[in-house]
N, C-alpha and C positions, 0 to 999 in steps of 0.2 A: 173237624179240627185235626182229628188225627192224622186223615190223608194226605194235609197239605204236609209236604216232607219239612220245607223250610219253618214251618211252626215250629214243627218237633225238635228241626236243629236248635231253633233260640231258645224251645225251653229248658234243651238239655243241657245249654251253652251255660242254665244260672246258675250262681253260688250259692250256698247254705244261706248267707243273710240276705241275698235277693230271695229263693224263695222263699222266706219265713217273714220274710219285709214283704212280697204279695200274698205270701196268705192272712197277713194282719190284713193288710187294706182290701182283701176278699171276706175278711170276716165283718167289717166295718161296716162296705158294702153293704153284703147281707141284712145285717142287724135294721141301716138304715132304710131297705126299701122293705124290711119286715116292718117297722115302724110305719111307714105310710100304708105297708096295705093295711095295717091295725086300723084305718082313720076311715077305710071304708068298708074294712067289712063286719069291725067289731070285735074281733080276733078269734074270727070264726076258723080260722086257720092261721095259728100262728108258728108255724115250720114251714110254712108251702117253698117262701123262698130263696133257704136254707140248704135243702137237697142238691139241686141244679150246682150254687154255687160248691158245695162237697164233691160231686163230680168232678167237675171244674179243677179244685185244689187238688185232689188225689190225680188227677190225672195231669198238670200243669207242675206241683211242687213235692208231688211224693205225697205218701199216707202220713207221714208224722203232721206238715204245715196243715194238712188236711184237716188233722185230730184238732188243732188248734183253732180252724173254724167249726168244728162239731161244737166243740164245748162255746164258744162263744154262743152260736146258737142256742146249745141247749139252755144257757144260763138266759139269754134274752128272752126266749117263748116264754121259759117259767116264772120269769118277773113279769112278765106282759100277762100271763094268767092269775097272776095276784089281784084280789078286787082292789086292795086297798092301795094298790104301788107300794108295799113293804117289800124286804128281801123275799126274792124267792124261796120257798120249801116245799117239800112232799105233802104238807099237810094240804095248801091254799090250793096247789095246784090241781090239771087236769091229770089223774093217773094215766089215763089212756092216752091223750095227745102227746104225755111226755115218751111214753113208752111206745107209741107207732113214731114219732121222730127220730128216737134211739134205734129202730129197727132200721128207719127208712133212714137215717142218716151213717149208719154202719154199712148198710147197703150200699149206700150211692159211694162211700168212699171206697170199697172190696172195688164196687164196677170202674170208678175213676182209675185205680190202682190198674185192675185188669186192662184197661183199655191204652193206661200208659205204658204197662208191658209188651203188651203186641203191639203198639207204635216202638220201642224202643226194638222187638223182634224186626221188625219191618225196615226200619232204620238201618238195623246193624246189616241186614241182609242187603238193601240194596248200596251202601258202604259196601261190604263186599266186592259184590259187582264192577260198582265201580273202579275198586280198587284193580279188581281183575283186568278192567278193560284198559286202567293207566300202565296197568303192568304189561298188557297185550302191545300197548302201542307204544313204550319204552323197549321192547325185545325190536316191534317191526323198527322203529327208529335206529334201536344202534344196528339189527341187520340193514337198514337200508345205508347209512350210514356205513356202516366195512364196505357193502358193494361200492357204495362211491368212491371210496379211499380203494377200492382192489379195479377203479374201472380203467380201462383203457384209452389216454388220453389225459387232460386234464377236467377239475370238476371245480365249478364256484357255487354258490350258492348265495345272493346278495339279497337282502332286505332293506324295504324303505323307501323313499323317494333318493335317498340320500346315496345307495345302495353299497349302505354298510355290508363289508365281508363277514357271512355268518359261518362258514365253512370252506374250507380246501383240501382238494387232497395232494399226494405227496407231488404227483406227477406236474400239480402247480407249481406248487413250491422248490419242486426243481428248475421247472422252465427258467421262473423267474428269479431264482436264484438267492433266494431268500423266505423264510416264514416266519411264524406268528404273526398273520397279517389280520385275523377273526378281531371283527370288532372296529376295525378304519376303511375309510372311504375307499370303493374301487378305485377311481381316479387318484387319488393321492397315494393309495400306496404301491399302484403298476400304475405310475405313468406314461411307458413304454408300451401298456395295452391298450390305455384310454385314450384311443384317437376321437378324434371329434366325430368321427362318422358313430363309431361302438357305441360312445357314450350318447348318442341321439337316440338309437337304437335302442339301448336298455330303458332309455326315457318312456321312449311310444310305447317297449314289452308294458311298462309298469303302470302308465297311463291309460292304454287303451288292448293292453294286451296279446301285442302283435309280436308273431315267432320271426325269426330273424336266421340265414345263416350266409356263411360267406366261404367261399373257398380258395386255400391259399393264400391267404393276407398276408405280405411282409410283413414283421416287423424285427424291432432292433431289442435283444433282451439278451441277459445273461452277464458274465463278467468276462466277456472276450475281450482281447488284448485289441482289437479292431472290428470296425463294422462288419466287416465281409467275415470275423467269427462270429458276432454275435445276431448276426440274419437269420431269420427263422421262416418259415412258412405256416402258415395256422390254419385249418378249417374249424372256423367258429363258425355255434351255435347255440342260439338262447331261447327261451322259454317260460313264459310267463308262470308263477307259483301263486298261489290264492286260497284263499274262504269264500264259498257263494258265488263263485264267478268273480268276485273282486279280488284284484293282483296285488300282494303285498308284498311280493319280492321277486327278483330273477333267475330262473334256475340258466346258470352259464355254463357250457362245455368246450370243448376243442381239441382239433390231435395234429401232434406237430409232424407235417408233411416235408419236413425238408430233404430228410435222407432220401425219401418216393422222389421227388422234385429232381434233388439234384442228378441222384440216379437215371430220371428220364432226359434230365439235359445229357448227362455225360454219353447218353446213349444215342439221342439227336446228335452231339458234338461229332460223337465216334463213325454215326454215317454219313456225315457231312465231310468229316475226314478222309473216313473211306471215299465217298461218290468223288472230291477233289482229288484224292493222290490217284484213282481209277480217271480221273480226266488229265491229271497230270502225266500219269506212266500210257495215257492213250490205251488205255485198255478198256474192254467191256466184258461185261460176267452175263451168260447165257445160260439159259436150258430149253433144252427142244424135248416139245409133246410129241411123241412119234403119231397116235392113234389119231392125235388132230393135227397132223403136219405145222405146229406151230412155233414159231420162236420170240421167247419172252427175256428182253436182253435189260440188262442196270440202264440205268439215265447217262449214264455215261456214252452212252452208244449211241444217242443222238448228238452228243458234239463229235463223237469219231464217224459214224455214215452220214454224217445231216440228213436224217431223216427223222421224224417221228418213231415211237414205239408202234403207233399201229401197223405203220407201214412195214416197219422190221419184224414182223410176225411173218412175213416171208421175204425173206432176204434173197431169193435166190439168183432176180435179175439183176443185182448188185454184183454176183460173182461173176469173175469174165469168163465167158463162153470155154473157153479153150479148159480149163481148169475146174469149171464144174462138175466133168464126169469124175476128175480126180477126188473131187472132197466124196461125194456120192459113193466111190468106189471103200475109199477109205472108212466112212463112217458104217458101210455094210459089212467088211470083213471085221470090226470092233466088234460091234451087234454081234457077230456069230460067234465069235469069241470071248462075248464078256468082256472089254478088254478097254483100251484107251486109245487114241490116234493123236500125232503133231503133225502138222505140214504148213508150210510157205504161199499162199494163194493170191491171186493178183485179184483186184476188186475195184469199184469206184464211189467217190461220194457222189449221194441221188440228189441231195443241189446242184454243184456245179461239174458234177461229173470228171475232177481231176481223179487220177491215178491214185489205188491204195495198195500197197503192198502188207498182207497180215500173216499176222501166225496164228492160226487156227488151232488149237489143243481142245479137244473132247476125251471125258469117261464115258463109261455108260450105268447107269443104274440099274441094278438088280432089285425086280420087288420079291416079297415073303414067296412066290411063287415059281422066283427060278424066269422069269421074264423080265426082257428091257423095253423100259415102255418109253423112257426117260433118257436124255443125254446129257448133261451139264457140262461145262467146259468156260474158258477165258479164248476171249481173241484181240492179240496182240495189234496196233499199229505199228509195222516195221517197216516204215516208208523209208526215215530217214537212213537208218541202217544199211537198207537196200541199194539206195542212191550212194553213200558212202562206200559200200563195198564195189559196185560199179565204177563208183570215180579213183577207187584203190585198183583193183583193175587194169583201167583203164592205163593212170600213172604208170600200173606196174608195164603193161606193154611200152608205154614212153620210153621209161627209163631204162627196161632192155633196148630200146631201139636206140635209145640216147649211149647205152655203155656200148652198143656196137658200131656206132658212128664213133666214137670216142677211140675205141679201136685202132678204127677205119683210117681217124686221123692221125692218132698219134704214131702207126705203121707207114705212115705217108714221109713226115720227115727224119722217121727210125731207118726208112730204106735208104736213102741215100749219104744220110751219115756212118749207117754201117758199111756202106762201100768203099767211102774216103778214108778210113779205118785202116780197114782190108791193104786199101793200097799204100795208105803211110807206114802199115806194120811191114810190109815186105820190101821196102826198102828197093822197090826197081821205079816211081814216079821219077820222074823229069822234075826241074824245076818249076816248069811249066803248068804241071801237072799237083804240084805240091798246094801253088798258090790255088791252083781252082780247086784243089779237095779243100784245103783251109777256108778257101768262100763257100763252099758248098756246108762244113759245118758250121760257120757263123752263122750263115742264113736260116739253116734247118734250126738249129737250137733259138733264134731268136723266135720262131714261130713255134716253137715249141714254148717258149717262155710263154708267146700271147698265150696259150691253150690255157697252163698252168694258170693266168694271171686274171683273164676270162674266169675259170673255175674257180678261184678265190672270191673273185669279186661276189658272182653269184652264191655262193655261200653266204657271206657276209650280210649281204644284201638281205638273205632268206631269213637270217638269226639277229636280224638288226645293228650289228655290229660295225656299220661302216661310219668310221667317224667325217665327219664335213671340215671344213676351215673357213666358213663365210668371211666374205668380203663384199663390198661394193667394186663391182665393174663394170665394162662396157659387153655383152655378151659377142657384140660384132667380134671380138678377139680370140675368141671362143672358139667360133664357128671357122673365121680366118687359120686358127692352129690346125683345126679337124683337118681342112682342105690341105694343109700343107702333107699329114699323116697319111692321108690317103690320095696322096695325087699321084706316086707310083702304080699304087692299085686301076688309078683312073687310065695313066698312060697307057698301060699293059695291057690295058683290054679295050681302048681304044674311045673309050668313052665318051661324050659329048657334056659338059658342065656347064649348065646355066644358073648363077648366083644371081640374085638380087637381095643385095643391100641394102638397108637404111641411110641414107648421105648423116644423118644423127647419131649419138650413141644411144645405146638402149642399153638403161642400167638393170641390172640385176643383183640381188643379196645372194648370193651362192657360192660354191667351190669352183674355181673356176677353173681346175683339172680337172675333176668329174664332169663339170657340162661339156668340155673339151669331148670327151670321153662317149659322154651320147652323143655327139654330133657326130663321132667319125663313128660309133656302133651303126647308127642310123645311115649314113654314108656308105659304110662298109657291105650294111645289108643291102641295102638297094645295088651297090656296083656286083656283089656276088649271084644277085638272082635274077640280073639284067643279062641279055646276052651281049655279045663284042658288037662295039658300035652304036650302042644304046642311047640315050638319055637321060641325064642326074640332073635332078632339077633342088635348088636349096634357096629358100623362102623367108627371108626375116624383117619382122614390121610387128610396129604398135599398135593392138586395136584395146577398145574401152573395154568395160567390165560386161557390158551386155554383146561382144562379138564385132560390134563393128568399129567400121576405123573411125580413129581419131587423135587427135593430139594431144593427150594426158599422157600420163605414166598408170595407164592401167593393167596390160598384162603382153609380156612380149611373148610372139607365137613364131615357133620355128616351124617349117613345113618343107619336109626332103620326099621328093615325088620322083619317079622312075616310070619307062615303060615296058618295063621286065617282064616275066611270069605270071604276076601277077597274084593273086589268094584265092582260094576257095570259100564259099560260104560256109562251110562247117568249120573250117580251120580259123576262120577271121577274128571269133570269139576266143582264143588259145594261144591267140599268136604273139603274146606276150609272156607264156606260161612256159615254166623250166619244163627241159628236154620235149620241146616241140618243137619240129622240123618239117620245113615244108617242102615240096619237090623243087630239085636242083637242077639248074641247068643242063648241058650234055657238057660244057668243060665243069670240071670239078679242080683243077687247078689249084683253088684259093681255100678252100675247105670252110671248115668252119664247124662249132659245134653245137649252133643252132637255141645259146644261151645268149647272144647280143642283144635280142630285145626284153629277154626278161629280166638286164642289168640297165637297162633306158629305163625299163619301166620301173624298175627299186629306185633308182638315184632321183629320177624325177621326182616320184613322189615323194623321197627325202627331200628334196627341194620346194615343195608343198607347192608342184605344181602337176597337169594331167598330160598325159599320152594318149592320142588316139590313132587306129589304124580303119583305112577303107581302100577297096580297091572294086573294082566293077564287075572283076570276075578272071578267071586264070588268063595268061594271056593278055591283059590288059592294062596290066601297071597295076602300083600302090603307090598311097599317099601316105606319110605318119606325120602326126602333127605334135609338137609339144607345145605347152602353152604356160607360159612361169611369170609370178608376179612380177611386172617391173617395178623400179623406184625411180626416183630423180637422183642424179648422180651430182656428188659435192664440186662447185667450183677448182678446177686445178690447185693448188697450194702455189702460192706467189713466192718466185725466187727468194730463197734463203741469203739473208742478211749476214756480213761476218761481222761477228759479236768485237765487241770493241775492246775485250780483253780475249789473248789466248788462250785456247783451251790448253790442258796441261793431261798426262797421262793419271790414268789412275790405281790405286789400287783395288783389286776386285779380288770378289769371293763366287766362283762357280759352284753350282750347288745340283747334281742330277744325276739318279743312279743307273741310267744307262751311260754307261763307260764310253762308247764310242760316242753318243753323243756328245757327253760331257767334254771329251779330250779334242774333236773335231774342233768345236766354237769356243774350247781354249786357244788352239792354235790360231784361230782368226780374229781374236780378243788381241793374243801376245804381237799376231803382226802388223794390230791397229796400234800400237805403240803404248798398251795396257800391261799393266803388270796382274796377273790371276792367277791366283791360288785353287785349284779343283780339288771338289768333297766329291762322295758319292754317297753320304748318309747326313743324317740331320744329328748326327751327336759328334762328331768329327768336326763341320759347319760349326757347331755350337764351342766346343772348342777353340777354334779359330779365331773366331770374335773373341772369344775372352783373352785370347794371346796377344792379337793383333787387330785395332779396330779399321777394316777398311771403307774406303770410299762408299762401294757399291755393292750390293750384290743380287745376284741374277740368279733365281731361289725355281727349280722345277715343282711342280705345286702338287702332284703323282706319287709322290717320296712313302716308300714301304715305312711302318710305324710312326714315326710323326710325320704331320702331312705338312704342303708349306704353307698354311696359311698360322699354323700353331708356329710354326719355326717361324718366320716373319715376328708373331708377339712375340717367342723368348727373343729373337736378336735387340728388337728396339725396346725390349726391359734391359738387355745387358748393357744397352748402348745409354741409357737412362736420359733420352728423347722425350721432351714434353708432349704432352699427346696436342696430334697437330703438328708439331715440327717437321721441318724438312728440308731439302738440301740447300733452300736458296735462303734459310731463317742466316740473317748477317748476326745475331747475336748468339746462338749458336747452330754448328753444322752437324745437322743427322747423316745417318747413312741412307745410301740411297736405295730403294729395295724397287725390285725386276721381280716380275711372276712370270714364268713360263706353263703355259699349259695347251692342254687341246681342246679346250672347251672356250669358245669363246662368245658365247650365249650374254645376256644383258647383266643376269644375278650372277654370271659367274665372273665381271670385271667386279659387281657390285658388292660381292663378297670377298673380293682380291682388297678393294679400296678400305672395308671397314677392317682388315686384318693389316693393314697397315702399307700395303704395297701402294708406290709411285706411279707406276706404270703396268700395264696387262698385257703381253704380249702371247698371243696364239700360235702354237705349233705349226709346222715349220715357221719359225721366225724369217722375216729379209732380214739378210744381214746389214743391209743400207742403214732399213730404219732400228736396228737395235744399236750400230755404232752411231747412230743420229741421236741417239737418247740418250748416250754415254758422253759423245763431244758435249748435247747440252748440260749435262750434269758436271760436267767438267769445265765448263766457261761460267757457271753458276757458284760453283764452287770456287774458281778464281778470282772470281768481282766478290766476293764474301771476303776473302782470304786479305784481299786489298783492301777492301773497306776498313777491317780491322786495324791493319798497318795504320793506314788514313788517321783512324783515330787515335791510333798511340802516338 
């Protein structure tokens, strides 16, 4: 009884009136199964089983409840030895049976006593223990407990199916940016962690006990102002916790990898960087193993050799022959000197074997022992560079040989205007002698003009500066002027001219001074590099858009062929290029400074059309062809009707701050029978108008500080013009407003029209068609003026 511990706990668990309330119904007990064994055996022993239970009581309720079944006892035996069933006494009874029961009953309660003291020793001792080992494993618990809260990363601890948070440490509750989470559902309180996959996951750990980890998980946590702060990287992992092998909760960890991460991107990014601006700057990073003759170059190196890395492990038949003793020479005096080399080395790519021009730079490395075993170095692609300075070069020899023909030339007609000079200053010339020095400088200074006018152009041409004047025309008129410009030249040298014509017009949208311009440049060069008695052949006809003939307005092609000199095949690619000059006849007569074709070839292309040159060979003539969009040209204008009222003169406002301009087309305004007032600013103009409101005014659109389309709106606000009105409104008359400009492009009428201007007229104006615009503005203005009358 004693052994079992749990006994001893309950009986020590009783109160005073439970044990003394079991020791009555142990004494009862007693008494009653003392009675039955009276029935069998006489009461031949009438204490027998009285003992037992006194143990019993002394050891179950203490010695006192114990004393309480003694005496119940003793009083029972001693009435049960009474013959007569009276009260018991010393007298009736057995002296001896009473007095071995008082022995044996004092007895049995000391042993009961005794045996509930060393159960209560035994108790309190493994109490102890116990207590020891709770205390044992509250130390191991709150140490294990600090190591979690001190571990590196984050730490969860989840219990349940449910997997209630039983624990976190701080490095959680930073992540996710919040704590006291102990006690609420994983999922509900990080729902930013409980992705569907995790939370499967922690299911199977807690089900069937399966470890789980993951590396780098995105996800989205924390309190960033936006996703891309609040992105994280995780390495989670979990781990079933249990009793028996059976899983009653999660042990969850993780560490947050995004600095690692991003760190490894920025360092991916940075040689991705690197390897593209090393393929952008055409460079390759190298180091040569001396002891294993090998070369290990960046990836860069096979987009600059088109070859492989293995194959660049010996570059050497890549280097051109002639220049490989040089790198050799140079990398060996480095070697002996510790030292670096640079040099310029010609090379090829080993795909398609074109030309590489590089800049080779080597150090050498020094190991711990004072030996170079090692070379490291960069090699440049300096192709374009190379060809560059080549083609500068090149130019630069042109352009001395162009300023010494320039010279050449302009010595040619300095000589003999310095001798007419000579002879007008000293005053002995004849009259005779007067007029031919006087011819003699008109002539020289007029080719002197070409030189100067030649070299403008080409400039112009070069800096984009030449402005156009498009029109529609017949180009045959063009080519007609050229021939007239150069038909001196043609006589003089005895030439032979074969024209053929179009019996059609062939229109064209161009300047029609400028193409003038290339026909006779084209003309001029063929009659200069023709010898006397030669051949000028000039070529104009319609073919389509694919080269042959036809009848549309697809593209007009002029073709001026000679059988001159002829080109050379190196020169033939050039020969529209500034200060290129081909071999000259044996007369030089006619000079020239060898920029004619390359102001055919500007103007052309300003015309958005091509030039081409061939010839068969020196010696054999050349052909040049131009080839410019045609158009359909407008029906003639049908005779002009006289308006059935007179026109009358007007008053005008000239508006243009070139002075001589402006004063020129005063004067041929005044002697059209106009009356005109000239500004040369736009606040002067504005004046005016508010002085005097006239007719018309003919407004330059170029004007320093206010431009003219701003001065057009302030006039017709001073003029207080309905918008839309105009000169021919009979209910009332606006003023009539002129653009002059030099642009006469589609947006630039279309921008002239919404600023309120009547008419757009393009630099150099006809004078025809601007006093055509005025008569009508002024027969418009009369039949208004009348109608009025009319109606009063």
């Amino acid at each position: 009884m004693f052994g079992d511990a749990r006994v001893v706990r309950r009986m020590a668990s009783l109160g005073t009136r439970a044990r003394w309330g079991g020791a009555v119904l142990v004494a009862v007990l007693a008494v009653a199964l003392q009675m039955l064994q009276w029935r069998f055996d006489g009461g031949r022993a009438p204490f027998l089983v009285f003992c037992p239970f006194l143990v019993f009581a002394a050891a179950a309720f203490d010695r006192g409840p114990a004393l309480l079944v003694f005496f119940t006892g003793l009083v029972a035996g001693a009435w049960m030895l009474e013959p007569d069933g009276s009260l018991p006494g010393w007298a009736g009874s057995d002296p001896a049976a009473v007095a071995a029961y008082s022995l044996l009953g004092l007895l049995s309660i000391y042993l009961g006593g005794l045996g509930r003291l060393y159960a209560w020793r035994a108790l309190r001792a493994e109490q102890a223990l116990a207590d020891e080992r709770v205390a044992q494993s509250e130390a191991q618990r709150d140490h294990l407990y600090h190591l979690l809260l001190q571990a590196p990363g984050f730490v969860v601890i989840l219990r349940g199916p449910a997997h209630l948070i039983e624990l976190t440490n701080t490095d959680f509750d930073a992540l996710v940016g919040r704590g006291g989470l102990v006690g609420t559902p994983f999922a509900g309180a990080v729902p930013e962690l409980a992705s569907a996959h995790l939370v499967a996951q922690l299911d199977a750990a807690f089900r069937s006990g399966t470890s789980y980890a993951a590396r780098e998980t995105p996800v989205h946590v924390g309190t960033g102002a936006s996703p891309a702060d609040r992105l994280r990287y995780i390495d989670f992992a979990l781990q079933p916790i249990g009793d028996n092998g059976r899983p009653t909760g999660v042990f969850l960890s993780g560490v947050d990898v995004s600095e690692a991460r991003r760190a490894r991107e920025a360092l991916l990014l940075n040689e991705e960087r690197l390897k593209e601006g090393l393929m952008a700057a055409r460079m390759a990073v190298w180091e040569f193993d001396l002891p294993r003759n090998e070369v290990l170059f960046s990836d860069s190196a096979v987009f600059l050799f088109g070859a492989s890395l293995d194959v660049l492990r010996q570059p050497w038949h890549l280097i051109h022959p002639d220049d490989l003793p040089r790198v050799l020479e140079a990398r060996a005096a480095a070697i002996a000197r510790r030292g670096d080399y640079q040099m310029i080395i010609r090379a090829r790519r080993a795909d398609d074997g074109s030309a590489l021009w590089l800049d080779l730079r080597g150090r050498c490395i020094v190991g711990a022992d004072g030996e170079v075993r090692k070379l490291r170095g960069v090699t440049l692609d300096v192709t374009a560079r190379e060809v560059a300075e080549q083609g500068l070069r090149t130019a630069e020899r042109r352009k001395d040989e162009f300023l010494a023909m320039l010279a050449h030339e302009l010595r040619n007609p300095l000589a003999p205007i310095s001798a007419a000079a000579t002879l007008l200053q000293r005053g002995i010339a004849q009259p005779a002698q007067v007029a031919m020095a006087a011819a003699i400088v008109a002539r020289q200074s007029a080719h002197l003009s070409r030189l100067v006018d030649d070299l403008l152009d080409a400039a112009r041409i070069s800096r984009g500066k030449v402005e156009l004047v498009p029109r529609a025309f017949d180009l045959r008129d063009a080519v007609r002027d050229a021939l007239e410009q150069v038909h001196p030249l043609l006589a003089a040298r005895h030439h032979a001219l074969e024209a053929a014509l179009p019996s059609g017009p062939v229109g064209v949208d161009g300047d029609r001074a400028r193409l003038t311009q290339v026909v006779a440049n084209l003309l001029s060069n063929a009659i200069r590099f023709t010898p006397a008695g030669g051949r000028i052949g000039v070529e104009l006809a319609i073919v389509d858009s694919g080269g042959g003939s036809g009848d549309g307005a697809g593209h007009a092609q002029l073709t001026v062929s000679d059988n001159g000199c002829g080109i050379s095949a190196d020169l033939l690619p050039h020969v529209f290029g500034l200060f290129t000059q081909g071999e000259r006849g044996a007369d030089r007569s006619q000079g020239g400074l060898g920029i004619g074709l390359a102001i055919v070839s500007g103007l052309v292309a300003l015309h958005g059309g091509t030039v081409h040159a061939a010839s068969d060979g020196p010696g054999r003539g050349a052909r040049f062809t131009v080839t410019l969009p045609a158009i359909a040209l407008p029906p003639p204008p049908a005779a002009a009707v006289a308006p059935a009222v007179a026109a009358r003169s007007l008053d005008l406002l000239l508006v243009d701050d070139n002075r001589d301009a402006a004063d020129t087309l005063a004067i041929l305004l005044r002697g059209a029978g106009h009356r005109c007032d000239t500004r040369y600013d736009a606040e002067s103009a504005l004046a005016a108008v508010r002085a005097a409101q006239p007719d018309a005014c003919i407004l330059d659109i170029g004007l320093p500080g206010m431009d003219g389309y701003t001065l057009a709106r302030e006039i017709r606000a001073i003029a207080g013009d309905r918008a839309g009105g105009r000169a021919g409104d009979p209910e009332r008359r606006g003023i009539v407003l002129f653009a002059l400009s030099g642009y006469g492009r589609a947006e630039d009428r279309e921008q002239a029209a919404a600023a309120g201007f009547d008419r757009h007229f393009v630099k150099p104006v006809a004078p025809d068609e601007l006093l055509g615009a005025l008569a009508a503005a002024s027969a418009a203005s009369g039949a208004a003026t009348a109608s009025a009358a009319g109606g009063r």
